[in-house]
C-alpha positions as CSV (number, residue, x, y, z in Angstrom):
1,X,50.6,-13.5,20.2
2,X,51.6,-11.0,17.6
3,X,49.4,-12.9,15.2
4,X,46.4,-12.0,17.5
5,X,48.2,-8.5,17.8
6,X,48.0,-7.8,13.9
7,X,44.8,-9.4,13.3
8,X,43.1,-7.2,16.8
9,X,44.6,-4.0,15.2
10,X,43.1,-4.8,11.5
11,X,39.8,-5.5,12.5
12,X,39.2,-2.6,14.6
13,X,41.0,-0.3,11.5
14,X,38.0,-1.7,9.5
15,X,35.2,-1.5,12.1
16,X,34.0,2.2,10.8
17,X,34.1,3.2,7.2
18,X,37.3,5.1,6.7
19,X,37.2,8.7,4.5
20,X,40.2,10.9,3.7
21,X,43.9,10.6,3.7
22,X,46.5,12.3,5.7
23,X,47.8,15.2,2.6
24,X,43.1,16.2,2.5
25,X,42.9,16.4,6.3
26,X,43.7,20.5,6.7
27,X,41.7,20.4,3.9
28,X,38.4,18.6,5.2
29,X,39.1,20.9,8.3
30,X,38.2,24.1,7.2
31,X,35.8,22.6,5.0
32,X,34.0,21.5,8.2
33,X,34.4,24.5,9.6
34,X,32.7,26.3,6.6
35,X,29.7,23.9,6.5
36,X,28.9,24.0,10.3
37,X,27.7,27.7,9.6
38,X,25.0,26.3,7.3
39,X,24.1,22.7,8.1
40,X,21.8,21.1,10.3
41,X,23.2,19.6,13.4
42,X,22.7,15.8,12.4
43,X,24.5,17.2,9.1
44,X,27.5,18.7,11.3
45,X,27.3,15.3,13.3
46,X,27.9,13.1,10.2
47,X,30.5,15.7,9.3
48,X,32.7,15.9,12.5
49,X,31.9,11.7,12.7
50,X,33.6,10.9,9.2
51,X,36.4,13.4,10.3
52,X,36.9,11.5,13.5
53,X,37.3,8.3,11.5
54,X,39.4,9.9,9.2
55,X,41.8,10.9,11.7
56,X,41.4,8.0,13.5
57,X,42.3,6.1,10.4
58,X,45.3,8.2,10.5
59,X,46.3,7.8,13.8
60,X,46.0,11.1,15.2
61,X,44.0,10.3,18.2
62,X,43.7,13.6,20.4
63,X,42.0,15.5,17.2
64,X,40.2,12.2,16.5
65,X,38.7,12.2,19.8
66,X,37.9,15.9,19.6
67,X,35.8,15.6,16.3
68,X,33.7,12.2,17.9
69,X,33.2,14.8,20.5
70,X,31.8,17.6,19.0
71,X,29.5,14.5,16.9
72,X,27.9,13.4,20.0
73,X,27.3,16.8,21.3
74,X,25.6,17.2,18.4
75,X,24.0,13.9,17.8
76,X,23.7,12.4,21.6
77,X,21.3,9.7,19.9
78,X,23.3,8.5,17.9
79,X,25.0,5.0,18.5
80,X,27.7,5.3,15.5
81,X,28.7,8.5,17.0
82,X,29.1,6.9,20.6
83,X,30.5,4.0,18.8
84,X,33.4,6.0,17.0
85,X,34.2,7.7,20.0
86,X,34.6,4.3,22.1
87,X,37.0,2.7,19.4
88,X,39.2,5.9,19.9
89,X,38.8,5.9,23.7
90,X,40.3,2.2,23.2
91,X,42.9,2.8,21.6
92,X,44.0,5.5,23.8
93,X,43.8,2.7,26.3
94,X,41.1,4.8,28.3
95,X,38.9,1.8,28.7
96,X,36.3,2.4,31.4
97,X,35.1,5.4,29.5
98,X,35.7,3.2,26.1
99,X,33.5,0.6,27.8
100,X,30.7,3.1,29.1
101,X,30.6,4.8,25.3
102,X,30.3,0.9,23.8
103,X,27.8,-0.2,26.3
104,X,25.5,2.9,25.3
105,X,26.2,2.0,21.8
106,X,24.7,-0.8,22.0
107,X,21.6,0.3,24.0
108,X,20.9,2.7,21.5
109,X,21.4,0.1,18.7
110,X,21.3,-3.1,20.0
111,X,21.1,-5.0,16.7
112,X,24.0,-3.1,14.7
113,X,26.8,-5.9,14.0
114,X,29.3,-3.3,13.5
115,X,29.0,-2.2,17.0
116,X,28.6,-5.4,18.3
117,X,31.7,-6.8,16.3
118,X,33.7,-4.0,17.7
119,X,32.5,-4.5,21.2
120,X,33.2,-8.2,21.3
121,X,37.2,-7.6,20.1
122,X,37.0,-4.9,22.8
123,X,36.3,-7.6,25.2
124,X,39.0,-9.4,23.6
125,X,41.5,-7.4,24.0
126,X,40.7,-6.8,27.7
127,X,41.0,-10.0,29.0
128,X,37.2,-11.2,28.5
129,X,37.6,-13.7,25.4
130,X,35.1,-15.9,27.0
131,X,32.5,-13.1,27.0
132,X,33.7,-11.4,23.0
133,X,32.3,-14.2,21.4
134,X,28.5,-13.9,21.9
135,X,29.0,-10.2,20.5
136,X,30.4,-11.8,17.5
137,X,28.1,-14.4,17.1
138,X,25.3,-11.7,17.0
139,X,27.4,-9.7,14.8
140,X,27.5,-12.9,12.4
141,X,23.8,-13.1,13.1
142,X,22.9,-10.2,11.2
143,X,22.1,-11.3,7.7
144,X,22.4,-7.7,6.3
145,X,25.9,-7.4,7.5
146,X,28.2,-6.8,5.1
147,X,31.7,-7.4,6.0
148,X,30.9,-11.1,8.2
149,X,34.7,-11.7,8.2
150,X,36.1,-9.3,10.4
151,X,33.6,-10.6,13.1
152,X,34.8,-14.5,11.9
153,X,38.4,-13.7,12.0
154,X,37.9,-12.0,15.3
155,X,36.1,-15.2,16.4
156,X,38.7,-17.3,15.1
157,X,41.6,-15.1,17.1
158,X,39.7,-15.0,20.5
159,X,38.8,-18.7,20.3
160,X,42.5,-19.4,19.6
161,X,43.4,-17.1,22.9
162,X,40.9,-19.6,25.0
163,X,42.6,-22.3,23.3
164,X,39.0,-23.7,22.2
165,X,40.8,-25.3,18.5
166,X,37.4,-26.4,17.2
167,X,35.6,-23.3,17.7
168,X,38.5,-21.2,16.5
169,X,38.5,-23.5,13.3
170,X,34.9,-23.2,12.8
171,X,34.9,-19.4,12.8
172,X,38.2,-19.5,10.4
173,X,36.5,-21.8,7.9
174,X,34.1,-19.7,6.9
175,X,36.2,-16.4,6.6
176,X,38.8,-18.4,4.5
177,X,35.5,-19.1,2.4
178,X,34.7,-15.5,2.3
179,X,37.8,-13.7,1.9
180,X,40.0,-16.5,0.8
181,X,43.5,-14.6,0.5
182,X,43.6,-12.4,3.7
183,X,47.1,-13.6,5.5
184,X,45.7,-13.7,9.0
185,X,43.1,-16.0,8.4
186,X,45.4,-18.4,6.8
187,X,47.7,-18.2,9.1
188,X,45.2,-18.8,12.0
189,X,44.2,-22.0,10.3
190,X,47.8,-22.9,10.7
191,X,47.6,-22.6,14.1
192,X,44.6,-24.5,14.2
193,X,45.8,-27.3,12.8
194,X,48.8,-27.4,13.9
195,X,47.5,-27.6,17.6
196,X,45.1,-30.2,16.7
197,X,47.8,-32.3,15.2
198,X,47.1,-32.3,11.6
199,X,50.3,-31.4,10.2
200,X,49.4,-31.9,6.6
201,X,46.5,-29.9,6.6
202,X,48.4,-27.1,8.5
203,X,51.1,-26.9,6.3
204,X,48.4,-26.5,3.3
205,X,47.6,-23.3,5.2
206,X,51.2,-22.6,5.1
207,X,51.5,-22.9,1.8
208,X,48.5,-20.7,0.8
209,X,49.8,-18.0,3.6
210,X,53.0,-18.1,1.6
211,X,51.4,-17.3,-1.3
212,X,49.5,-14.2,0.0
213,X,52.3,-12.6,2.4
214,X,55.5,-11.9,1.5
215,X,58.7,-13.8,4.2
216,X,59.5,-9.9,5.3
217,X,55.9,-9.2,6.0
218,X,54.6,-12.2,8.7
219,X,55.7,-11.7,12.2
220,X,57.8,-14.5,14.2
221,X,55.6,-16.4,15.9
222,X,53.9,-16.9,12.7
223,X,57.6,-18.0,11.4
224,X,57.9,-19.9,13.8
225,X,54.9,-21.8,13.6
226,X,55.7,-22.8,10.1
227,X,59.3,-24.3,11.0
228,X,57.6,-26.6,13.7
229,X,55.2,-27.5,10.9
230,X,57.6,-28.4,8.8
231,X,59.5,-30.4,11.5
232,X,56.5,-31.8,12.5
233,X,56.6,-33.5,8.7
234,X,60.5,-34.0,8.2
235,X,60.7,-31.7,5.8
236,X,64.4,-30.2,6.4
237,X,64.5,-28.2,3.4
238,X,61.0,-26.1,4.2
239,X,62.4,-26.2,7.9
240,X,66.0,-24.5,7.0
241,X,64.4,-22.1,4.4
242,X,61.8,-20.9,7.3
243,X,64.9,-20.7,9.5
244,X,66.8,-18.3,7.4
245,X,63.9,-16.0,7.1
246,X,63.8,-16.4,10.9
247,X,67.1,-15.3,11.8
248,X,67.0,-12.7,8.4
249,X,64.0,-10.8,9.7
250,X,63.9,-11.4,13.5
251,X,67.1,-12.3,15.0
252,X,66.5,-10.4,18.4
253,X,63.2,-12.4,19.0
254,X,62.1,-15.4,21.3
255,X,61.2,-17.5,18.5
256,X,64.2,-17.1,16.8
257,X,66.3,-18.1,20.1
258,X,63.6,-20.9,20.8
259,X,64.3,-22.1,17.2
260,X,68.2,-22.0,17.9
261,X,67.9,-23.7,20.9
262,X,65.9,-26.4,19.4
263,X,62.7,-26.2,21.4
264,X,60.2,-27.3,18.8
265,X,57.8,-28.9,21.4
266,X,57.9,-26.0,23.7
């Protein structure tokens, strides 16, 4: 689903703290390339890790990958390092080494949430919901961890792939109660409900996701989902409006044809 999609990519953006923008990168290059002359190695490690991230942030994967390599040459010990350089390796779609680089992650630090948060949306994202959630579970375990709703809406997204409502809902809840205006969670609680028949209290969740994201900003499915809500109540108005934003925004997609073709129940 390209809710799942948007919230997969989001949560692993946030797994690692993020420094520099695009316009300070050839900057923080030769800076790093100054500093190696004179620092320690665990200080060139941290150095070449928040440069991967930064790139990583960025996009720019090959020099991404080249800075978390230099960091664990430097630092082989160090799980964050490992960690970085797994996330990258994932997102280049490399994912037996991504999965080897996780895996000794974790060995090294087997209590860090972040690492376990990001290895449980790893599993995820390859096709092992049923095993991610345990990872996040011990991620939400951790009462020093400080951003709980990334591992809660990653939850909340894998338990929605297994189709397991409750659990999904249960994980959702207490994001929403966290971080009450982030679009995915709401709109994951739409889903929710909707599949569990309580079309009021999905279309609350549409209302609050309508508050927070703007019509040109949420995806189709997520559209979509909203008309059958509204169908669902009678509410033709809130149908037709959905409808036009619908066809405005996403003419060329599924939904759009499954909501021409009338297939509300599909």
């Amino acid at each position: 689903m390209a809710y799942q999609r948007s919230l997969a990519v989001a949560a692993v953006s946030l797994a690692v703290l993020l420094v520099g923008c695009a316009s300070s990168m050839p900057d923080a290059g030769a800076r790093a390339a100054r500093q190696d002359a004179h620092a320690s190695a665990p200080q060139r490690a941290a150095l070449r890790l928040q440069l991967a991230s930064a790139y990583y942030a960025q996009g720019q994967l090959d020099v991404a990958l080249a800075e978390a390599e230099q960091a664990v040459q430097l630092a082989p010990d160090d799980a964050q390092a490992y960690g970085m350089r797994a996330l990258i390796l994932a997102a280049q779609r490399q994912t037996l080494p991504a999965e080897k680089d996780f895996l000794y992650a974790l060995r090294l630090a087997p209590h860090n949430p972040e690492l376990s948060n990001n290895y449980g949306l790893f599993l995820c994202q390859t096709g092992r919901a049923a095993q991610s959630l345990a990872y996040f579970d011990a991620a939400l375990a951790d009462a020093a961890y400080v951003s709980p709703e990334k591992a809660l809406n990653n939850g909340g997204a894998c338990s929605l792939a297994l189709q397991d409502y409750p659990r999904a809902g249960a994980y959702l809840l207490r994001a929403v109660r966290i971080a009450p205006d982030v679009a995915v969670t709401n709109a994951g609680l739409v889903r929710v409900y909707y599949q569990q028949q309580d079309y009021r209290q999905a279309a609350y969740y549409l209302q609050r996701l309508g508050k927070i994201a703007t019509m040109e900003s949420q995806a189709a499915d997520v559209l979509w989902l909203g008309i059958k809500v509204q169908h669902k109540l009678g509410d033709t108005g809130a149908e037709a409006g959905l409808g036009a934003h619908l066809r405005n925004h996403h003419s060329g997609s599924p939904e759009y044809a499954a909501y021409q073709n009338g297939a509300f129940d599909e």
